[in-house]
C-alpha beads as a LAMMPS data file, in Angstrom:
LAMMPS data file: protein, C-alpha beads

98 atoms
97 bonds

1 atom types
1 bond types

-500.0 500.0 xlo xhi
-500.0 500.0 ylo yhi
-500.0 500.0 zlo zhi

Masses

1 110.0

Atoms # bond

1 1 1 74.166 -449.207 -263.297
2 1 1 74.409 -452.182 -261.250
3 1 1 73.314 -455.907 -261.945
4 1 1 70.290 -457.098 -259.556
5 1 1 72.620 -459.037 -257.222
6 1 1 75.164 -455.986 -256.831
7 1 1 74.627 -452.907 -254.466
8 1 1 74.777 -449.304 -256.111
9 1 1 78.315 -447.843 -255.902
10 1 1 79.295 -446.360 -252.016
11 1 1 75.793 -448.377 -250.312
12 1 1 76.740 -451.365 -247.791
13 1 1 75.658 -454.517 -249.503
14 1 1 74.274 -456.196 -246.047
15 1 1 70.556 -456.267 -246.843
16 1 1 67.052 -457.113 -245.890
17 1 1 63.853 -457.434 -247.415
18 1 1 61.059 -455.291 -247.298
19 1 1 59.767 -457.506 -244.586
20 1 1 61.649 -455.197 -242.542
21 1 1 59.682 -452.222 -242.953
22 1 1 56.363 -453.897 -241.149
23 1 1 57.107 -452.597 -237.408
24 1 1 58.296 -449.235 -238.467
25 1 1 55.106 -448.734 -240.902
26 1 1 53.044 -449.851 -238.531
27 1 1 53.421 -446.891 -236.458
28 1 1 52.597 -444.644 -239.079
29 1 1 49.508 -446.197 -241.329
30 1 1 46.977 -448.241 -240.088
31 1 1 47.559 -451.200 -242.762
32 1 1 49.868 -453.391 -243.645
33 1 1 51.861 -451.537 -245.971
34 1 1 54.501 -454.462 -247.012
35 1 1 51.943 -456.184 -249.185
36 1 1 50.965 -452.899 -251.288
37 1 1 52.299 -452.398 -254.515
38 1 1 54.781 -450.210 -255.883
39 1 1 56.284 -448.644 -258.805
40 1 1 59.599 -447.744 -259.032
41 1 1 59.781 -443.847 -260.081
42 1 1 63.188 -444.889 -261.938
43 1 1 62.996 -448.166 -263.691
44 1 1 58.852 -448.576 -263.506
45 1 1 59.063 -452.399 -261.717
46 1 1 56.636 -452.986 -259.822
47 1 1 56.413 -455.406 -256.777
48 1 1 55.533 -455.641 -253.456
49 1 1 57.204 -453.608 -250.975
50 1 1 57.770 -456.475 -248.937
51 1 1 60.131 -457.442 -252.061
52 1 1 62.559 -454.227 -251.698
53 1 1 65.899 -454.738 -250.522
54 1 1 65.642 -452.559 -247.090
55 1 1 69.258 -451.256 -245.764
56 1 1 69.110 -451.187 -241.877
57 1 1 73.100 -449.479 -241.099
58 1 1 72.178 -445.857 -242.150
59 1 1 70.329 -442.776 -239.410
60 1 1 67.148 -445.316 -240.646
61 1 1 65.644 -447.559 -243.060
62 1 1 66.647 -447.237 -246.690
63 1 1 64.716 -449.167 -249.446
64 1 1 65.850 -449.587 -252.901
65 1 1 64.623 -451.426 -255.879
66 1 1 65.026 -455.079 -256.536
67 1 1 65.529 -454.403 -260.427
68 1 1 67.624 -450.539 -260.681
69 1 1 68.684 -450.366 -256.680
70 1 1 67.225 -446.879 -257.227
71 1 1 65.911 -445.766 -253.569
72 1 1 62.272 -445.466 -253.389
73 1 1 61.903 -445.055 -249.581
74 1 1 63.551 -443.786 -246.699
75 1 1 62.360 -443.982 -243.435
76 1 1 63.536 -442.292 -240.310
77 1 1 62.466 -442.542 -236.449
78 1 1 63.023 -440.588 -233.354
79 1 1 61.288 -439.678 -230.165
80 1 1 57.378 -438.769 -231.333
81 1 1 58.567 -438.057 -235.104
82 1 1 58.990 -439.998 -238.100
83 1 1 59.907 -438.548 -241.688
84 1 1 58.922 -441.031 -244.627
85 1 1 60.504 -439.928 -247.590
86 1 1 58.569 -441.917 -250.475
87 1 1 60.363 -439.877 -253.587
88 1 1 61.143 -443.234 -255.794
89 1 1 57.384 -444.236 -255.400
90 1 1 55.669 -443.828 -258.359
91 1 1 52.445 -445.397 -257.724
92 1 1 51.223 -447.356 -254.238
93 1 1 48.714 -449.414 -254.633
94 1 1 47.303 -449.928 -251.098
95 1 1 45.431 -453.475 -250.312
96 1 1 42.384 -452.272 -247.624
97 1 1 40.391 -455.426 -247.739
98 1 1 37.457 -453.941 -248.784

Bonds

1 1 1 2
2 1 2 3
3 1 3 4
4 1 4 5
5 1 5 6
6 1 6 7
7 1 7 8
8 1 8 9
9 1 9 10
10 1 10 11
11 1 11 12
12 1 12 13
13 1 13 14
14 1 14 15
15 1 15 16
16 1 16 17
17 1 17 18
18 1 18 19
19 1 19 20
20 1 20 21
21 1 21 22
22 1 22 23
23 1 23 24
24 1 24 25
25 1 25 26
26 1 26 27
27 1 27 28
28 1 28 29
29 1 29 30
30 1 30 31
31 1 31 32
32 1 32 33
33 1 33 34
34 1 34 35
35 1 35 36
36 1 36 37
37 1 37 38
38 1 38 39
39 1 39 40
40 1 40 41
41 1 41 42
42 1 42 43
43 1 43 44
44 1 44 45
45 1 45 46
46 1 46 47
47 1 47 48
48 1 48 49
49 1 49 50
50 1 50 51
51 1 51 52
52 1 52 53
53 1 53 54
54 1 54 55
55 1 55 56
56 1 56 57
57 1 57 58
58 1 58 59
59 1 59 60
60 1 60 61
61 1 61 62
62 1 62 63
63 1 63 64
64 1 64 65
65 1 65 66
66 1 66 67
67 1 67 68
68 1 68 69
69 1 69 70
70 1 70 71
71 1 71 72
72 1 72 73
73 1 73 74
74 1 74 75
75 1 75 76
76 1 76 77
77 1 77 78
78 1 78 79
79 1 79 80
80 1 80 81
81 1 81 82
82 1 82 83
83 1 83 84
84 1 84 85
85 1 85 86
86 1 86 87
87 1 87 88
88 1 88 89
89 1 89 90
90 1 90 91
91 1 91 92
92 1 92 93
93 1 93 94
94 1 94 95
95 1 95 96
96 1 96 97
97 1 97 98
């Protein structure tokens, strides 16, 4: 288990927030899904996704949890597909404005 302020064992500790998962998102949903909340499958925190610590050098985007560094999304782009792997999700809570 790792502290909040270390990386997992073997994962790059150059990170970003969740901030980074806007443009990328944005193709796929038609909200803003960096201020909906979610629940870590693993540790049950829950925060905005905007708040995960987003890894950028991997074949994608790889978000992990701020408390457990547990991943709870994945994110992956080429030409006319994207896979969104949401496993470590265990509850979004979606803002529509409404």
């Amino acid at each position: 288990m790792t502290s909040q302020n270390e990386a997992p064992d073997g994962v790059d500790e150059t990170h970003v927030d969740g901030n980074a998962l806007a443009g990328p998102l944005a193709e796929i949903f038609a909200v803003d899904l960096t201020a909906a909340i979610s629940r870590c499958a693993h540790c049950g925190r829950t925060g905005p996704v905007a708040g995960l610590r987003v890894y950028v050098r991997a074949p994608g985007l790889v978000a992990r949890c701020q408390s457990c560094g547990q991943v709870m999304i994945r994110l992956v782009s080429t030409a006319g597909t994207s896979w969104l792997d949401m496993h470590g999700v265990s509850v979004l809570s979606i803002p529509t404005g409404g």
